[in-house]
DSSP file (Angstrom, degrees, kcal/mol; ACC not computed):
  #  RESIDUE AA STRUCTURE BP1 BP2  ACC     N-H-->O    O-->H-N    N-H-->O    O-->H-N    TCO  KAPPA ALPHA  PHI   PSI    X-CA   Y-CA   Z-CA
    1    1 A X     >        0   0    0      0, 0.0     4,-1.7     0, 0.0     5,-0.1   0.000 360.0 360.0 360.0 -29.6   56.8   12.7   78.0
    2    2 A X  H  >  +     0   0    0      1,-0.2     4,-1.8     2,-0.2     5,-0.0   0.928 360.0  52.6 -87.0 -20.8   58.7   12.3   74.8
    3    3 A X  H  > S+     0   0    0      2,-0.2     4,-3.5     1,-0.2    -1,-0.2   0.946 108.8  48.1 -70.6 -44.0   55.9   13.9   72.7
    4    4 A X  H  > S+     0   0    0      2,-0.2     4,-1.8     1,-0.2    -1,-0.2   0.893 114.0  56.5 -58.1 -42.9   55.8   17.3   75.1
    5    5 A X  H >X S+     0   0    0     -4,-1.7     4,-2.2     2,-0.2     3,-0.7   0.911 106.3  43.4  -8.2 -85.3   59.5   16.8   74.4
    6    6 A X  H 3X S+     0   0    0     -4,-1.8     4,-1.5     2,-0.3    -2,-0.2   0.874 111.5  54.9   7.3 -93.2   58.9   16.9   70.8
    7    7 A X  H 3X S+     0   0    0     -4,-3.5     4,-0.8     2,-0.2    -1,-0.2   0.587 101.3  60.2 -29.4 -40.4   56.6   19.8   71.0
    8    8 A X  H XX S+     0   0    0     -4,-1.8     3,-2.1    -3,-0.7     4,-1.2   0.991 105.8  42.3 -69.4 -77.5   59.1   21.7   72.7
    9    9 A X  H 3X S+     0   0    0     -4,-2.2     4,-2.1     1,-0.3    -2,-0.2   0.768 115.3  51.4 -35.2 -43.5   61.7   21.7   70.0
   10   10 A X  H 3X S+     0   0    0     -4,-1.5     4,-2.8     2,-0.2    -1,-0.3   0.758 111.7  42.5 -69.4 -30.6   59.2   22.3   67.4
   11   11 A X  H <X S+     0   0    0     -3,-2.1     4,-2.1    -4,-0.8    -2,-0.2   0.917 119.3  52.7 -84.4 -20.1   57.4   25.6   69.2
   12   12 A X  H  X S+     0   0    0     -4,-1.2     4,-1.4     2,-0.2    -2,-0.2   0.960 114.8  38.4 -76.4 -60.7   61.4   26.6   70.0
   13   13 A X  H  X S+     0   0    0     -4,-2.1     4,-3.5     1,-0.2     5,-0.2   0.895 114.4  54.9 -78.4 -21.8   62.3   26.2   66.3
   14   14 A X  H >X S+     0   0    0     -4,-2.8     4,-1.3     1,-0.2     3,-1.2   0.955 107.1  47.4 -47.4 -56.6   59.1   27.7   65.1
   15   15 A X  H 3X S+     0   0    0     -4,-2.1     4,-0.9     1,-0.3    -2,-0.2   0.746 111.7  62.2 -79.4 -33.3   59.6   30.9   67.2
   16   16 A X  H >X S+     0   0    0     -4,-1.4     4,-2.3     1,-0.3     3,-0.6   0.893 102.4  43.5 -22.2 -71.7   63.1   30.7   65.6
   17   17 A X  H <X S+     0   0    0     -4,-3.5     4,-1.6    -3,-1.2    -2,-0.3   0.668 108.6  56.4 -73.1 -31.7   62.2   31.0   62.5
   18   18 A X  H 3X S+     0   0    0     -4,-1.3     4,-2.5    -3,-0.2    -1,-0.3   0.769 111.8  45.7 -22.9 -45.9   59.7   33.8   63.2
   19   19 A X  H <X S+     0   0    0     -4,-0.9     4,-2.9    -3,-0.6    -2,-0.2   0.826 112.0  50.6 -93.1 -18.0   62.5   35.7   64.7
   20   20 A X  H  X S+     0   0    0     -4,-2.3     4,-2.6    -5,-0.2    -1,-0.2   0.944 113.6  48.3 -62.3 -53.3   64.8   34.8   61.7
   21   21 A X  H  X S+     0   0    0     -4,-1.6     4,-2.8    -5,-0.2    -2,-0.2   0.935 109.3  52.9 -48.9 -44.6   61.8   36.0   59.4
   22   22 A X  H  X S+     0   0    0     -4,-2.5     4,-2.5     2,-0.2     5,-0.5   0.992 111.9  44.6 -46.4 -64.9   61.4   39.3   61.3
   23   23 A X  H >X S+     0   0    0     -4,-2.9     4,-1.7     1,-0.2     3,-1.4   0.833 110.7  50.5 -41.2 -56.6   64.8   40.2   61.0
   24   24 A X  H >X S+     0   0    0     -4,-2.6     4,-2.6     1,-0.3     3,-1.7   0.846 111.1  53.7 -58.3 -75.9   65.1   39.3   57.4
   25   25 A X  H 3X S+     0   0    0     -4,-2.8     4,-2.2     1,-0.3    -1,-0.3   0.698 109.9  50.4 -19.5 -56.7   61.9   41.4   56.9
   26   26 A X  H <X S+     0   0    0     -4,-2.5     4,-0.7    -3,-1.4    -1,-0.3   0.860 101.7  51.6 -42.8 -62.3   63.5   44.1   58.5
   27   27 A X  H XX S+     0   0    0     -4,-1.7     3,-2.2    -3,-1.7     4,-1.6   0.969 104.7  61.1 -64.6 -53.3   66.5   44.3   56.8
   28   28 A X  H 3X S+     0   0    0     -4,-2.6     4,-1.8     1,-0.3     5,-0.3   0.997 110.0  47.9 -46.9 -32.0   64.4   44.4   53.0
   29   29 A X  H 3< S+     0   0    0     -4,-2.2    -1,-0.3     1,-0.2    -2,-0.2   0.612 105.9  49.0-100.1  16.5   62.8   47.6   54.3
   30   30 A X  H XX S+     0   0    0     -3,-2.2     4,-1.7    -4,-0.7     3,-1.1   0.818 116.2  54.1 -80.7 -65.9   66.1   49.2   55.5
   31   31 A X  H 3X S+     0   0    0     -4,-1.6     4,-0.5     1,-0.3    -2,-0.2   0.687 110.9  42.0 -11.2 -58.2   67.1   48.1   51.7
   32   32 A X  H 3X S+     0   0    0     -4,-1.8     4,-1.2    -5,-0.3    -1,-0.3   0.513 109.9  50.5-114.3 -14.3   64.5   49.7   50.2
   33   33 A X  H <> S+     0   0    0     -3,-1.1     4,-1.8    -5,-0.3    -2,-0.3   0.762 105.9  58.0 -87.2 -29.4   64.4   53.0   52.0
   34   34 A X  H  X S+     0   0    0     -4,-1.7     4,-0.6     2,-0.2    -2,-0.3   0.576 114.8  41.7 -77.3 -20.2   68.4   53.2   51.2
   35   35 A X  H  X S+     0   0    0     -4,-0.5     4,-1.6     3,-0.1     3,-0.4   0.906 112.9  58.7 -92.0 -43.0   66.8   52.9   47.0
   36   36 A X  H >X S+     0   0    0     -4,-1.2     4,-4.0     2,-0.2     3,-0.7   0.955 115.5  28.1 -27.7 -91.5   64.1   55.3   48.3
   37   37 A X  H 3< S+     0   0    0     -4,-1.8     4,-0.3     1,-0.2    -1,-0.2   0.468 115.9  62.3 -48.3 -23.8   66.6   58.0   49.3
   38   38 A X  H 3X S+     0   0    0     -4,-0.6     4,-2.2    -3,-0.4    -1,-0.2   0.697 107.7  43.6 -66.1 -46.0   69.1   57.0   46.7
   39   39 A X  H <X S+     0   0    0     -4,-1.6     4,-3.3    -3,-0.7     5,-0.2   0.795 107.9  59.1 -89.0 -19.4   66.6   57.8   44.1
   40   40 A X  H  X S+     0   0    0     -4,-4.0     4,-1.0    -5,-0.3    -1,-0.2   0.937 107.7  46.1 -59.2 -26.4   65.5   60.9   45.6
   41   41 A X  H  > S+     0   0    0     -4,-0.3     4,-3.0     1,-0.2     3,-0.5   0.922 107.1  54.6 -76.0 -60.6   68.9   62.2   45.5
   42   42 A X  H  X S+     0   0    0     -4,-2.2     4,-3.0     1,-0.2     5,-0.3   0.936 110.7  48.8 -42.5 -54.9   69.6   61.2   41.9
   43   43 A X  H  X S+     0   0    0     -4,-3.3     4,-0.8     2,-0.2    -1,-0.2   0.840 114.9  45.2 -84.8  -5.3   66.3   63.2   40.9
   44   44 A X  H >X S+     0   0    0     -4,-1.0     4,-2.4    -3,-0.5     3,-2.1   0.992 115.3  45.8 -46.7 -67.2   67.4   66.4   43.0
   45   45 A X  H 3X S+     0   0    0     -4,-3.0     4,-2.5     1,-0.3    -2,-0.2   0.864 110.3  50.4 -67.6 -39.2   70.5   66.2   41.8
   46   46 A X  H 3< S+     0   0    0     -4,-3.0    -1,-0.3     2,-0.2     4,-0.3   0.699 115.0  51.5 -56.9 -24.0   68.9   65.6   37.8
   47   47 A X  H XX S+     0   0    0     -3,-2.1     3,-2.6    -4,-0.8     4,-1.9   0.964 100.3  56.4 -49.5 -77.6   66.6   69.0   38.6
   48   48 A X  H 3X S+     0   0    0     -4,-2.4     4,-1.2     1,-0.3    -2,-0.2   0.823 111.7  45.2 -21.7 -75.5   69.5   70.8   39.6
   49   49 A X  H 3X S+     0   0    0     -4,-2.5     4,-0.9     2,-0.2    -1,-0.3   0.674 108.8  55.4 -44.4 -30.7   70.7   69.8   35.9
   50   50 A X  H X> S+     0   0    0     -3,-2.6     4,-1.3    -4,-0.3     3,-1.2   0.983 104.9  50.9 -53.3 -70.3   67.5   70.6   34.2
   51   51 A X  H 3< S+     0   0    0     -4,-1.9    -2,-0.2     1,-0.3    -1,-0.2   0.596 110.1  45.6 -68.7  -3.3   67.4   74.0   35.4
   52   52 A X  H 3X S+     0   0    0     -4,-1.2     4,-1.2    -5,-0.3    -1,-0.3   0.762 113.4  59.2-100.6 -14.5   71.4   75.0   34.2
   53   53 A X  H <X S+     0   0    0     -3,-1.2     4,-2.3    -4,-0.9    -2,-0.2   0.651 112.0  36.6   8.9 -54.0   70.1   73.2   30.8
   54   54 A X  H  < S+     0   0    0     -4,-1.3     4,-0.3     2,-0.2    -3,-0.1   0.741 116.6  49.6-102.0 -71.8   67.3   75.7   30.6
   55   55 A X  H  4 S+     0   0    0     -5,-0.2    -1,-0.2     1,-0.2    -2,-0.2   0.907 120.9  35.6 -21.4 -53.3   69.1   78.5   31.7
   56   56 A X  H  < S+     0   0    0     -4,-1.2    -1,-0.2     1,-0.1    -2,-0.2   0.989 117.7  52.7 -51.1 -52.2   72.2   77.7   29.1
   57   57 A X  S  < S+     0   0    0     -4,-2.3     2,-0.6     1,-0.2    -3,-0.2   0.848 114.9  37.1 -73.7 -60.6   69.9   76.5   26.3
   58   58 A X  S    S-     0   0    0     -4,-0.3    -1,-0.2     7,-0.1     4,-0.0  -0.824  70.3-145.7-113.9 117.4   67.5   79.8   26.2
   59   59 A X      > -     0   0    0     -2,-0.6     5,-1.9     1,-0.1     7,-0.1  -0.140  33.1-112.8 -70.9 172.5   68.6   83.4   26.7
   60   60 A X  T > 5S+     0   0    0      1,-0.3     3,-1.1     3,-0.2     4,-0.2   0.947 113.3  62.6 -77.6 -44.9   66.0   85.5   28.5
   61   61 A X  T 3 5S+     0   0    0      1,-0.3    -1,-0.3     2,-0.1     2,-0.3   0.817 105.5  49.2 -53.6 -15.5   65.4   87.9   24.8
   62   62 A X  T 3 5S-     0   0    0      2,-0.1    -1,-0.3    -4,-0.0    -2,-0.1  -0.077 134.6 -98.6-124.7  47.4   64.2   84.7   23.2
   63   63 A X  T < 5S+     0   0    0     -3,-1.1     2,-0.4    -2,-0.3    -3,-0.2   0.457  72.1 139.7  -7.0  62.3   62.0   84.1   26.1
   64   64 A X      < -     0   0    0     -5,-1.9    -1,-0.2    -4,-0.2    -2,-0.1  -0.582  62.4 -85.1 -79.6 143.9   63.4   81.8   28.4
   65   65 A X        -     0   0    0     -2,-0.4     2,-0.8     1,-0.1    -7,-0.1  -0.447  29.0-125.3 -36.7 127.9   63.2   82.3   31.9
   66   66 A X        -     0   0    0     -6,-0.1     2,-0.2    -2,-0.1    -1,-0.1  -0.845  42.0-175.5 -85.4  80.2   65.8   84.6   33.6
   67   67 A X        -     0   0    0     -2,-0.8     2,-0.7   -16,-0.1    -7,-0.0  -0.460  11.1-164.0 -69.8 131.6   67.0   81.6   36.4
   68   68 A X        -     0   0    0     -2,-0.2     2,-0.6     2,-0.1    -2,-0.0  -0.890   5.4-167.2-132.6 116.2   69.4   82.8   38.9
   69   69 A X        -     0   0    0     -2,-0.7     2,-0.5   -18,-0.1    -2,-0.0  -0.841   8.1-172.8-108.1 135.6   70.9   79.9   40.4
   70   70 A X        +     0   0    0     -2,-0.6    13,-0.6     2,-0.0     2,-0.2  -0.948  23.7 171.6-128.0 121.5   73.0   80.6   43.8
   71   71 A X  E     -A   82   0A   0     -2,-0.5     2,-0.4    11,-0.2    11,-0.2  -0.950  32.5-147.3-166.7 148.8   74.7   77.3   44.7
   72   72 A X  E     -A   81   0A   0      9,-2.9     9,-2.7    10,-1.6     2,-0.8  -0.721  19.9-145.4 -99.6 131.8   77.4   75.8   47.3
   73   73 A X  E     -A   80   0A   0     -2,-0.4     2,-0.8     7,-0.2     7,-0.2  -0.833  23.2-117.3-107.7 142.1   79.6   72.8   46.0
   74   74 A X    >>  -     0   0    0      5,-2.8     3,-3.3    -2,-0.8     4,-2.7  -0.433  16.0-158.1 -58.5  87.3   80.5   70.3   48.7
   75   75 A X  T 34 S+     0   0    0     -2,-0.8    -1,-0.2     1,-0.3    -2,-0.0   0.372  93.2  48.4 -81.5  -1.9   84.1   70.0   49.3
   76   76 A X  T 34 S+     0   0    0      3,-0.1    -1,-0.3    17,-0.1    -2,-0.1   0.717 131.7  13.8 -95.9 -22.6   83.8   66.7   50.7
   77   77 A X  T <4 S-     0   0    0     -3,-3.3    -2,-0.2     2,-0.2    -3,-0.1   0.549  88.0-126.5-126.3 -23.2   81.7   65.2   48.0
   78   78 A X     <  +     0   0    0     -4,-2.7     2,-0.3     1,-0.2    -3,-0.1   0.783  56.9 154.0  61.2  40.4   81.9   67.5   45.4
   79   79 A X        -     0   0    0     -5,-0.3    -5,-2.8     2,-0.0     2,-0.5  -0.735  43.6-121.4 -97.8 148.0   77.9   67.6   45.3
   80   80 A X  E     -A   73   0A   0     -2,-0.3     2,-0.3    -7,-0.2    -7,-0.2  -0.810  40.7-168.9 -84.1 126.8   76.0   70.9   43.9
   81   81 A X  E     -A   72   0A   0     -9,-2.7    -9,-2.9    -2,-0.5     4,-0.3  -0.944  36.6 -92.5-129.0-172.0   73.8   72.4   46.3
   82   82 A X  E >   -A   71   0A   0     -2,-0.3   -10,-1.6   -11,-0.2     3,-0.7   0.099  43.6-132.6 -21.0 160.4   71.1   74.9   47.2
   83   83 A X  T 3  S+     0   0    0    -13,-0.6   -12,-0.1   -12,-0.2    -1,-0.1   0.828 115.3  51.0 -89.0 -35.2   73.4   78.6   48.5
   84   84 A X  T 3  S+     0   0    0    -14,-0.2     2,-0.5     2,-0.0    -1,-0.1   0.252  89.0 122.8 -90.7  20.0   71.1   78.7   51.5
   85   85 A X    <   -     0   0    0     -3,-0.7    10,-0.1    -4,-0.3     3,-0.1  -0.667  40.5-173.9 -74.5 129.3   72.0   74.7   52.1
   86   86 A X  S    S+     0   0    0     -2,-0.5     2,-0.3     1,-0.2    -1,-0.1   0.306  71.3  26.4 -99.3  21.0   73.4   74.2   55.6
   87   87 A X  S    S-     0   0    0      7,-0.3     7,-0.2     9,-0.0    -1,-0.2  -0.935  94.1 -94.7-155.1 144.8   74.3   70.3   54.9
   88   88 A X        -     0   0    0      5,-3.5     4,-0.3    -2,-0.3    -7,-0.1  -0.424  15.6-146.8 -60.5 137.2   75.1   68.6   52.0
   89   89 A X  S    S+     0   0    0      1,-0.2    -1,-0.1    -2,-0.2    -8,-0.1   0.871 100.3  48.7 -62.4 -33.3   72.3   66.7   50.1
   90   90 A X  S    S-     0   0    0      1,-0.1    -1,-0.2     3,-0.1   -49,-0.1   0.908 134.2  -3.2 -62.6 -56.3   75.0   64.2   49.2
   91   91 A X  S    S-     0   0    0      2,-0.2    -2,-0.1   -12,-0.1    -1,-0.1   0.599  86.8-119.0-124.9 -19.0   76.9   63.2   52.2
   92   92 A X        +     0   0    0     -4,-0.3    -3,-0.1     1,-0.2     3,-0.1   0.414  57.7 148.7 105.3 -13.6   75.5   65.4   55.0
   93   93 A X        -     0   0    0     -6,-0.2    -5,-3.5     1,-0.1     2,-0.3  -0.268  58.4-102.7 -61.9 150.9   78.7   67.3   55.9
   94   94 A X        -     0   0    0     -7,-0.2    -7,-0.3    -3,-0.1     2,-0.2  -0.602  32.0-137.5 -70.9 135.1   77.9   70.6   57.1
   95   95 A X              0   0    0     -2,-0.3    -1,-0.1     1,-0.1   -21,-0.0  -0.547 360.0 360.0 -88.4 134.0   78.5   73.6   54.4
   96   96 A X              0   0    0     -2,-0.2    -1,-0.1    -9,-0.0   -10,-0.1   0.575 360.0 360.0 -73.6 360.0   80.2   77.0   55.7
């Protein structure tokens, strides 16, 4: 009796520790999709910068590209985006 006893506590703390593990698992990939999205943002937003870069750096007579950039800035976040954006890339607020 005392060994099924036993048993019982031990298959109870295993499954514990299973559910402990899950979570924990869980939370690293919530983690790692919030660095995922984080760095996506960063390399929009580091495009964005390229291309007023190229645009400053070489006039169109000295054959640069003629860029026309149409862009909204975010009044919540103060993030540049797209003119045809209808949320911010940054924070999500909606753009008029």
């Amino acid at each position: 009796m005392q060994d099924l006893a036993i048993g019982g506590v031990l298959g109870v703390l295993f499954l514990l520790v299973l559910f402990f593990l899950a979570i924990y698992m869980q939370i690293k990939v919530i983690q790692f999709v919030v660095v995922a999205v984080n760095l996506y943002k960063e390399m929009i937003q580091n495009q964005k910068r390229i291309i007023k870069l190229l645009k400053k750096n070489i006039p169109p007579e000295q054959g640069g590209a003629k860029i026309e950039i149409q862009e909204k800035k975010c009044p919540s976040c103060g993030t540049i985006n797209e003119a045809d954006s209808k949320f911010c890339d940054g924070c999500g607020m909606q753009l008029s």
